[in-house]
C-alpha positions as CSV (number, residue, x, y, z in Angstrom):
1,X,96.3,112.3,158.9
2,X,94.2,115.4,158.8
3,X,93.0,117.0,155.8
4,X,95.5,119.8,156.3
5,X,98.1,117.4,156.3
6,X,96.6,115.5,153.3
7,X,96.9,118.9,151.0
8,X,100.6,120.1,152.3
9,X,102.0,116.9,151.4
10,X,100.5,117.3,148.5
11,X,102.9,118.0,145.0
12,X,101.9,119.8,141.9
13,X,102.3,116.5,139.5
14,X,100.3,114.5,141.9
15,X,97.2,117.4,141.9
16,X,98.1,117.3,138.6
17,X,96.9,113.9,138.1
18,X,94.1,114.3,140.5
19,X,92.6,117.2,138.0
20,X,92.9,115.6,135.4
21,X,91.3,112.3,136.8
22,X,88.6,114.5,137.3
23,X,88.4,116.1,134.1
24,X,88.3,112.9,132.2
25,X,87.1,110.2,134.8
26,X,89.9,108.2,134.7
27,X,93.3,107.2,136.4
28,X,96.4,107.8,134.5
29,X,96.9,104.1,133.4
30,X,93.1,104.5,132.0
31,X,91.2,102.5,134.7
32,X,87.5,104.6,135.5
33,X,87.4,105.8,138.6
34,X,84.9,104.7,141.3
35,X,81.8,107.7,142.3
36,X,83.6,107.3,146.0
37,X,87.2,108.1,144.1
38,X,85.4,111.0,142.1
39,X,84.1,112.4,144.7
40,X,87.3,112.4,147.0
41,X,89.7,113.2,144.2
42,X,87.2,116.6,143.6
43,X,87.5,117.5,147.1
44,X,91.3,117.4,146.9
45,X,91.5,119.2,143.9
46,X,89.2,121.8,145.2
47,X,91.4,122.1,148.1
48,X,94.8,122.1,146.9
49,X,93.4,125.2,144.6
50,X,92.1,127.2,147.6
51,X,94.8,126.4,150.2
52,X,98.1,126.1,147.9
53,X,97.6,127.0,144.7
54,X,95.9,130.3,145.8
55,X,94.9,131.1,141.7
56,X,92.5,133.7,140.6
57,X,91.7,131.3,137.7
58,X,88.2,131.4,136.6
59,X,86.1,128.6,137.1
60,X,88.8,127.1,140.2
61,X,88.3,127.9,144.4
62,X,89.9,130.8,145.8
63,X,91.3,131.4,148.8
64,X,88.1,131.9,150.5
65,X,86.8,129.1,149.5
66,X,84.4,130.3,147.2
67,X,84.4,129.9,143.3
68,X,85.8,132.5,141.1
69,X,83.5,133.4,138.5
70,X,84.5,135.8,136.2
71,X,82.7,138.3,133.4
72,X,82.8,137.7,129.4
73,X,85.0,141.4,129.6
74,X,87.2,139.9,132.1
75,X,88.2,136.7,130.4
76,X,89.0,138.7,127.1
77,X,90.9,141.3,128.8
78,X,93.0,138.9,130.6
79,X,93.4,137.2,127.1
80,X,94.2,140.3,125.2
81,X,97.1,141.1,127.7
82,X,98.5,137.8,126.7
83,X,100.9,138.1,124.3
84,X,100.8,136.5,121.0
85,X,102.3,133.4,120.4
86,X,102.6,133.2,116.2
87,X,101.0,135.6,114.0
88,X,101.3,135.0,110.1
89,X,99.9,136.9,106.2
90,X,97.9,134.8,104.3
């Protein structure tokens, strides 16, 4: 299986669990993952953003390949245009 193959096949809950095995270091069931499983679980996550995912996230690979960084203006615009979720008086 090629790498290509690897990434198709692969399904949102199961990159899911990849990123977030990678975020905290550890599987699911809470067993620490190995460097060689850190390093390979990265790649697919890396992958699966720029090949499927195809987000314009900050901080996650684009399309191209390359990181997307973006500017303090451009994070708080995108998260003015958000709307609001609960706003209350106190």
């Amino acid at each position: 299986m090629n790498i290509e193959q690897l990434v198709a096949g692969m399904t949102p809950e199961i990159f899911t669990n990849l990123q977030t095995a990678v975020e905290t270091g550890k599987w699911a069931n809470g067993e620490t993952l190995s460097d060689e499983q850190k390093d390979n679980a990265l790649q697919a996550v890396m992958l699966y953003q720029a090949k499927i995912a195809k987000t314009n996230e900050h901080m996650t690979i684009g399309e191209n390949g390359e990181m997307v960084h973006k500017s303090k203006s451009e994070l708080r615009r995108e998260l003015s245009e958000e709307s609001e979720i609960f706003r209350t008086k106190l």
